[in-house]
N, C-alpha and C positions, 0 to 999 in steps of 0.2 A: 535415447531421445526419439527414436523411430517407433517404437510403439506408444509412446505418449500422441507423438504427432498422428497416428493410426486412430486413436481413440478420439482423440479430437475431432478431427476428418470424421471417423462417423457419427459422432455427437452432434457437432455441425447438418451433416447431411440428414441424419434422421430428424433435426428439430427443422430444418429448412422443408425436406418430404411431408412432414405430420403439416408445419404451418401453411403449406399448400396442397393437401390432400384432404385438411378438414373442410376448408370454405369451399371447397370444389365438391367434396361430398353436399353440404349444405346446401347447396346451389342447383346440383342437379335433385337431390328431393323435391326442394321448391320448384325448380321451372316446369313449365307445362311438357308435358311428350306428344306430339303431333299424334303418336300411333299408337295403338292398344293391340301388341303385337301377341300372335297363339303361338304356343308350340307346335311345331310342324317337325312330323316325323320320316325323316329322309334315308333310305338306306345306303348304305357307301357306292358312293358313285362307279360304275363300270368302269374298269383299266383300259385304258385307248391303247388297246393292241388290234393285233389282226385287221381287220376292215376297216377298226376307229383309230388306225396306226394314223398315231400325226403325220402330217405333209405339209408342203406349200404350195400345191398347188390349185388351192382358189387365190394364191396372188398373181397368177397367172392372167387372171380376168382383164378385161378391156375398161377404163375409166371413158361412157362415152356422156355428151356433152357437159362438161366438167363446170362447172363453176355460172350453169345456165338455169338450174333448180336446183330445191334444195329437202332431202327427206323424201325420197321418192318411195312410199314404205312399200305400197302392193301394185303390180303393173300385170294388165291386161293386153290381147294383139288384137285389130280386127284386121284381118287380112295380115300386111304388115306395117299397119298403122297400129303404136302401141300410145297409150293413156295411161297415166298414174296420177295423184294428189301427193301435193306438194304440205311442207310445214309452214307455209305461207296463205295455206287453205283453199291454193288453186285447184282445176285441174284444168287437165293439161293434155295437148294431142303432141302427138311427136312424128313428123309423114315426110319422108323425106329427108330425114335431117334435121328439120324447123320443126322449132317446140312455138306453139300456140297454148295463150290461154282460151278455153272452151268453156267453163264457169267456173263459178265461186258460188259455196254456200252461206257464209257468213259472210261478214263485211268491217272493213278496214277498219282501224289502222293493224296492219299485221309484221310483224316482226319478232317481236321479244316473245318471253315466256307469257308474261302477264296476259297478251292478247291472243290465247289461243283458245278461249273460251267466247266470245265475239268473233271473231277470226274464221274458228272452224278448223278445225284438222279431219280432211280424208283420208281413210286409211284403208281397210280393206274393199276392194272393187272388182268386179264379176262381168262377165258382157252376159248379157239374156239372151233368150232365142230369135226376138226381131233386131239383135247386134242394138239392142238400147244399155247404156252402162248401171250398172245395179252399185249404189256407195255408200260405206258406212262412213256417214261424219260422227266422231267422238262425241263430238258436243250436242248437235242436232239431230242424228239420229239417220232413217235410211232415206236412201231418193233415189229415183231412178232420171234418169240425166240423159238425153239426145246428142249422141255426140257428134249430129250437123249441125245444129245449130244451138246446142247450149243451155236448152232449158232444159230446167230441174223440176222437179215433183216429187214432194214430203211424199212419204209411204207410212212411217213409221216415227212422231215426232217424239225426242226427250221428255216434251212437255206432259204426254199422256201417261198416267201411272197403268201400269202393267200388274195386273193382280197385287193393286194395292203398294206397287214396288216402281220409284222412279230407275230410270236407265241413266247411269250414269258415266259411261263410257262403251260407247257400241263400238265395235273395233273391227270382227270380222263377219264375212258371210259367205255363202255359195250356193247358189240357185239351180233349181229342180233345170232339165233338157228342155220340159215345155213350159219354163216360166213361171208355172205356178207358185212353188213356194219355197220360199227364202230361208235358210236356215242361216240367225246369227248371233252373234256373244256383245254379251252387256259384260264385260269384264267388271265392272265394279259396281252397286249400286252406293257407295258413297264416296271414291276416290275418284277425280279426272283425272286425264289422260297426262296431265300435266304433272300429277303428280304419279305416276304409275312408281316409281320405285319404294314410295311408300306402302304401295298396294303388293311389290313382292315384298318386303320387309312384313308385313303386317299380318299375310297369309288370311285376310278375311275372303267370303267368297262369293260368289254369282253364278252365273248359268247362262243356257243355251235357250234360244229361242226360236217358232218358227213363226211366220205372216205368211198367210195367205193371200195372195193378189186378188182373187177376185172374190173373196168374202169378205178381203180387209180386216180380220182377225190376227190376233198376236196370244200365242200359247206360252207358256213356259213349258219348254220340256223339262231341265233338268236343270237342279238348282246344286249350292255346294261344292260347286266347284273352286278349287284356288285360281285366280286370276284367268278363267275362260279366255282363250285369242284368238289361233288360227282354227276355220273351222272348212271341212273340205267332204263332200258328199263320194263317195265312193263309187268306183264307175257306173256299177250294174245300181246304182242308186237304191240300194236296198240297206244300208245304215249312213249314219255321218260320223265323221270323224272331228273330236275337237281337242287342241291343245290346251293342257292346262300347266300355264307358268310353272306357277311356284312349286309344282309338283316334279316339274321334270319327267312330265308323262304324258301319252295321248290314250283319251277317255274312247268309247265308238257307245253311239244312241243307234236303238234298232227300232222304227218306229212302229206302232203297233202293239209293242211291250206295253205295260203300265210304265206309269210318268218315271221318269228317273232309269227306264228300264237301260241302266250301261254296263258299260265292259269296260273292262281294260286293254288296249291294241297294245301298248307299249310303255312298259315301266323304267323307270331310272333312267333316264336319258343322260347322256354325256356332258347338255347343255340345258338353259331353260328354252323350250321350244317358242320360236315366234308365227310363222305365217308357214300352213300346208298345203301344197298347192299337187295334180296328179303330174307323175312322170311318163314320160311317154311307151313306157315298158310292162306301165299299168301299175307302177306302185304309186310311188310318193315322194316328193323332194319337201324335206324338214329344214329350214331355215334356225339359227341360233346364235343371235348378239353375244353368249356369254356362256362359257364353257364351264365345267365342275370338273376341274383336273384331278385325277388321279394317275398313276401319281403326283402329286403337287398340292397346294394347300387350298381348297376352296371356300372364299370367306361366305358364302352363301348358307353352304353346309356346315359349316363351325358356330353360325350363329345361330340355325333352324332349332335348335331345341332352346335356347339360352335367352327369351325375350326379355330380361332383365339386362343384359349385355345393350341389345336393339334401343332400348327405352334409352339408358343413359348416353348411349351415340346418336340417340335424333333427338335428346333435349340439349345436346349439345351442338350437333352441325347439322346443315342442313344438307338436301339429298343431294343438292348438286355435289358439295365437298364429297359426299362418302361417295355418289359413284365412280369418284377416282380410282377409286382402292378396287375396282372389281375393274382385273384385266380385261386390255381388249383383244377380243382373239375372238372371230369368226367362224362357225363351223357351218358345215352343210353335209345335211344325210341323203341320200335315196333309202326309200325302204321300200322291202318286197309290196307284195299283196295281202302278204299275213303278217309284215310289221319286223320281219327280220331287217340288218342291217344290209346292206348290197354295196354301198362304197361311204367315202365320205370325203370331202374336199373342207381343206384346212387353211385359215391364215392368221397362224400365231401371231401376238401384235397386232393384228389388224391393221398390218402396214399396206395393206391396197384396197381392203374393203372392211370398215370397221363397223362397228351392230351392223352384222346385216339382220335383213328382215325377213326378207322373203325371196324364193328361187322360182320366177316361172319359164318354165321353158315353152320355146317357141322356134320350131325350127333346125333345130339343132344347136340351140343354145340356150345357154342359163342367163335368164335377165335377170339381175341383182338388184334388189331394194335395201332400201336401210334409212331408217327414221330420222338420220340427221347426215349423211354424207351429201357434199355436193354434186353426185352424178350418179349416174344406174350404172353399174357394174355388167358386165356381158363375157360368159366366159365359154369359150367355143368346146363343148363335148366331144368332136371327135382329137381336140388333141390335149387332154387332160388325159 
């Protein structure tokens, strides 16, 4: 009787699997796919040994005013007054303790997802050389902002097409010693910021940009790139350095070269790179929401060549559901001056600092951003 009842059972199950594998095939034919995603060719992620030997200690870090802002992605000091933008679209002074709001680009109502296109998201911000703050809003594009008293001034607005090409997510920058020109990334010309996880799924691409202040010109340097982010001017200010997501690499523009004229500073990275800001040793602190384990299974890199996989999981769920599935685990690099590895500070889980953003230091510490935790992170260097 046992193999009748075996044969049954799979008869059953196969005709129950087929009656629910067809209409689901059918289904996702039919529905739309939000994303028209490329193959993207990734080489096997680097083994987290030696230098990139996992730790815990970025959970080490300080949670400071907790639950008083929120998405503090990039932070600035002037003296030891620090500023950062909020996912609320503020920005914000922090002197003593008290967090102040000092302006807002957009305007209310701000909360949810829907409103961050009216709203405003700051994201990466710079102080200039007369200490005025330099910011990229996602939405609206660049300002430079008085952090006495609060006014703003367009530099660079979304609305102006750029060689023919709208900005459709400005994310970061980093500005020349004597203010003249702004080097920063249009992560997307057709994804906002809102939807960025489409834009790494999707692996479509943008570039690097420069504006001149007192010509009031916007150049394209360099186009092609997958998801352009953190972008950071090298000391002796003779190339820029910019992160490119989806790549898991950092590009360097030499200017003066003809257009496009890059390099490569650093390939394969451990993580997708978010915000690069310099270390005080003269390299680099690499910030990275989302690691590519090896050993261990990285669904980033399982699905880069397979956009036929991608298609049928975003015409079925949306981003929010899938970025479940891509653990939280926080890394932080230094890198030399030529892009080698110097340490790295780690927090599996991202049980004390999840997506972080960005590391600036100031003083002898690492101020921690991250695009949706409720506080800045601060993790003291001399006892890591």
């Amino acid at each position: 009787g046992s193999t009748y009842s075996s044969k049954v059972f799979r008869v059953t199950f196969l005709t129950l699997a087929v009656s629910v594998a067809v209409p689901l095939l059918g289904v996702t034919v039919l529905l739309d796919c939000p994303i028209n995603p490329q193959p993207i060719s990734l080489k096997e992620p680097p083994l987290l040994t030696g230098v990139l030997e996992p730790n815990t200690k970025l959970r080490k870090a300080k949670r400071l005013w907790e639950n008083q802002l929120v998405g503090p992605e990039s932070i600035v000091n002037i003296g030891d007054v620090l500023f950062t933008g909020t996912a609320d679209g503020k920005i914000i002074k922090i002197e003593d303790g008290e967090i102040q709001t000092i302006a807002r680009i957009g305007h209310g109502p701000c909360g949810g997802h829907e409103d961050e296109p009216t709203c405003g998201r700051p994201l990466g911000m710079r102080v200039g050389p007369n200490n005025t703050l330099f910011v990229a809003d996602a939405y609206y594009g660049l300002y430079e902002v008085d952090p006495d008293t609060g006014d703003t001034k367009l530099l660079v607005s979304t609305k102006t097409l750029i060689e023919g090409q709208k900005l459709s997510f400005v994310n970061d920058l980093t500005v020349t010693r004597d203010g003249r020109k702004i080097y920063f990334t249009d992560s997307s010309g057709k994804w906002q910021r809102q939807d960025y996880f489409y834009l790494v799924m999707e692996g479509t691409d943008d570039g690097l940009l420069e504006y001149d202040t007192v010509t009031k010109e916007v150049k394209v340097l360099m186009v092609g790139l997958r998801f352009p982010n953190g972008v950071q001017l090298s000391p002796a200010e003779d190339f820029v350095l910019v992160q490119e997501t989806t790549m898991a690499r950092i590009r360097y523009y030499v200017s003066g070269l003809m257009k496009g004229g890059a390099d490569m500073f650093v390939e394969n990275m451990p993580g997708l790179p978010d915000n690069i800001r310099l270390s005080s040793s003269g390299g680099y602190w690499v910030a990275m929401a989302a690691v590519r384990p090896n050993p261990g299974f990285s669904l980033l890199d399982f699905l880069s060549e397979k956009p036929w996989i991608k298609r049928m999981i975003f015409k079925l769920l949306s981003q929010e559901t899938v970025t479940k599935f891509v653990p939280k685990y926080s890394l932080i690099v230094e890198l030399s001056e030529t892009g080698s590895y110097k340490r790295s500070f780690h927090d599996p889980n991202g049980m004390t600092v999840a997506y972080v953003s960005e590391a600036h230091e100031h003083n002898g510490h690492l101020y921690l951003g991250s695009f949706c935790s409720p506080f800045i992170g601060r993790l003291d260097l001399q006892h890591v």
